[in-house]
Residue frames relative to the residue before (quaternion, step in Angstrom):
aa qw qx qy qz dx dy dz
X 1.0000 0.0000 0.0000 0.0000 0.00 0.00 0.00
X 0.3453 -0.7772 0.5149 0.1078 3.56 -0.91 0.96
X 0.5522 -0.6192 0.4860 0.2747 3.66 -0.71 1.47
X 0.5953 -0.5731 0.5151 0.2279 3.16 -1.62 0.83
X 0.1892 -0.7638 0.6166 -0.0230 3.64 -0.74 1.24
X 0.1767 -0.7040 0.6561 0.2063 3.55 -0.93 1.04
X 0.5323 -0.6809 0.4925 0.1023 3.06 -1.69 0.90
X 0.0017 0.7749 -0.6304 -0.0449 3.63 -0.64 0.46
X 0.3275 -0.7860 0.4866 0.1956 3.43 -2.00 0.28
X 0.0116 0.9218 -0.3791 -0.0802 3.60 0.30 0.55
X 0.1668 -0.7765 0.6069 0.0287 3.50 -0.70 1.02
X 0.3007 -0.7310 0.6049 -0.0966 3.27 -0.66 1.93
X 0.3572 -0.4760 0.7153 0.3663 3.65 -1.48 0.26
X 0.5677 -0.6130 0.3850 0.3921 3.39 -1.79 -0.28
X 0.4916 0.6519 -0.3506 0.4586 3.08 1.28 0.02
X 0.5569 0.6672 -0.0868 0.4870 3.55 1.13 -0.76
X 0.7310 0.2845 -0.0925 0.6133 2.95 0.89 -1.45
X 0.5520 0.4859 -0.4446 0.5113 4.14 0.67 -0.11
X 0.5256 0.5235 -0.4182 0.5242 3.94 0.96 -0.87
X 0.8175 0.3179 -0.1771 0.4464 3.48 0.12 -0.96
X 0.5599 0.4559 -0.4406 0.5334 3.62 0.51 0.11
X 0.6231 0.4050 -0.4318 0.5111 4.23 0.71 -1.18
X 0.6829 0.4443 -0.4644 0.3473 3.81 0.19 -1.59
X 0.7273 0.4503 -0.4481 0.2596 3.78 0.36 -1.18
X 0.6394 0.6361 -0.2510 0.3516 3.28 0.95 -1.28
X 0.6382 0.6403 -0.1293 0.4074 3.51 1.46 -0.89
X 0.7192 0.4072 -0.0818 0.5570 3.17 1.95 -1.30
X 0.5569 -0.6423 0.3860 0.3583 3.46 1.72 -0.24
X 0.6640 0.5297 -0.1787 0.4966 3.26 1.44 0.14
X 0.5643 -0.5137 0.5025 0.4064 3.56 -1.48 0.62
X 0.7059 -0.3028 0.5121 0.3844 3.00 -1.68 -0.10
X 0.6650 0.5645 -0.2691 0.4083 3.18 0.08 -1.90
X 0.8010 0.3810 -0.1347 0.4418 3.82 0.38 -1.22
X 0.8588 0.0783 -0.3176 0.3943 3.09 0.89 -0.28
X 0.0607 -0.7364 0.4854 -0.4673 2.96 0.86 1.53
X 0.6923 0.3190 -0.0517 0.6452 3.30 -0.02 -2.44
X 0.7115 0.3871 -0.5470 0.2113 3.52 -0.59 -0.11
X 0.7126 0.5141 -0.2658 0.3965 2.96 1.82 -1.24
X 0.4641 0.6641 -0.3611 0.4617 3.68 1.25 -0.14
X 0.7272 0.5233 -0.2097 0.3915 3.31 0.92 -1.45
X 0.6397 0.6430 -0.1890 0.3764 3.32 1.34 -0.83
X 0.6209 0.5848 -0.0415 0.5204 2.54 1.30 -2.12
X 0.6909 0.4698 -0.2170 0.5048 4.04 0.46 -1.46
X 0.7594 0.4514 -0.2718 0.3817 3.93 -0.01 -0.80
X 0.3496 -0.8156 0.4363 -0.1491 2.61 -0.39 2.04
X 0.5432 0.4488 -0.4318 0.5631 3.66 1.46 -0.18
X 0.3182 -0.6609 0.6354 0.2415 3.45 -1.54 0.95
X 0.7383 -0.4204 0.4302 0.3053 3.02 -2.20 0.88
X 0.5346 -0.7039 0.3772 0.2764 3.37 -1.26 0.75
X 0.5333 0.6198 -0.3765 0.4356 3.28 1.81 -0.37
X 0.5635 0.5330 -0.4447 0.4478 3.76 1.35 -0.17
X 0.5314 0.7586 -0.2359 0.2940 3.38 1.14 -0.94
X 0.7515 0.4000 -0.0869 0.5173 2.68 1.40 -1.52
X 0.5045 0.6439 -0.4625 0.3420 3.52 1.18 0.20
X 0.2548 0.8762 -0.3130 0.2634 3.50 1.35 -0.68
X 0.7927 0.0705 0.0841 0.5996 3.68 0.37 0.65
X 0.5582 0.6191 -0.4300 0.3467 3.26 0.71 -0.69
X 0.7786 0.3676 -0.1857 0.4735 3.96 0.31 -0.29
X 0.0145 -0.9448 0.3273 -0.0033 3.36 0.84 1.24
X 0.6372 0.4601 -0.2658 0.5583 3.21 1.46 0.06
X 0.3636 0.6972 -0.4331 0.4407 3.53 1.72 0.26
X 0.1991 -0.7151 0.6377 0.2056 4.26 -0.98 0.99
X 0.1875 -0.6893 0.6981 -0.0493 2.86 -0.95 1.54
X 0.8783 0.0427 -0.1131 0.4626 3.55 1.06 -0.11
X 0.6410 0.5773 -0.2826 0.4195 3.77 -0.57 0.00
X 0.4625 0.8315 -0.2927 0.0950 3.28 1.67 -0.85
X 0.5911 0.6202 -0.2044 0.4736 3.44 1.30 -0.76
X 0.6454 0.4364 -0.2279 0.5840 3.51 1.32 -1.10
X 0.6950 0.4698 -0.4746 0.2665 3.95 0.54 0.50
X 0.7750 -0.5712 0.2324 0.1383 3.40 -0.83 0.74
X 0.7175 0.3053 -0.2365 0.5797 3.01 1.50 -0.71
X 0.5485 0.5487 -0.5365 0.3321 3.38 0.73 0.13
X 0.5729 -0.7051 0.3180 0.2711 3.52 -1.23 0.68
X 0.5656 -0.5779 0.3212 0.4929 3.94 -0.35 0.21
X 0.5071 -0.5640 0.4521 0.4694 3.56 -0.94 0.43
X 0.5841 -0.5301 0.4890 0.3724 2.86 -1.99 0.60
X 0.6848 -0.5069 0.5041 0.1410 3.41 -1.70 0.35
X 0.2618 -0.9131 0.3099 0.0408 3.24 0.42 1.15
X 0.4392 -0.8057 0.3009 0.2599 3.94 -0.23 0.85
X 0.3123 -0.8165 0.4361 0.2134 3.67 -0.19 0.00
X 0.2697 -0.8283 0.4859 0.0713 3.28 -0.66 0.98
């Protein structure tokens, strides 16, 4: 038995819709699916754990103080309005 699918309408230009007809056709896939894949990809807001793991990893990286070094240059001089 196949899970309940919600249904959606989408109104493409034609130009739009030819992108999405080469990419599906290219990936082996319906529209419909790759669509969701591209939604799924695109929507998921939790990062990959391999970013996670960057965390610290760059210990000589200024994560603070940055403003208080010397060689950077004074801000620019701002215009009035």
């Amino acid at each position: 038995m196949m899970d309940a699918m919600a249904q959606i309408t989408l109104y493409l230009d034609e130009e739009t819709d030819a992108l999405l007809t080469r990419a599906a056709s290219a990936s082996g896939l319906s529209k419909s699916r790759w669509v969701a894949r591209a939604i799924r990809s695109h929507a998921d807001d939790a990062l990959p754990d391999a970013f996670r793991g960057l965390a610290g990893a760059f210990p000589d990286f200024p994560l603070q103080d940055c403003a208080a070094d010397a060689r950077l240059p004074p801000d620019t001089p701002r215009i009035g309005f």
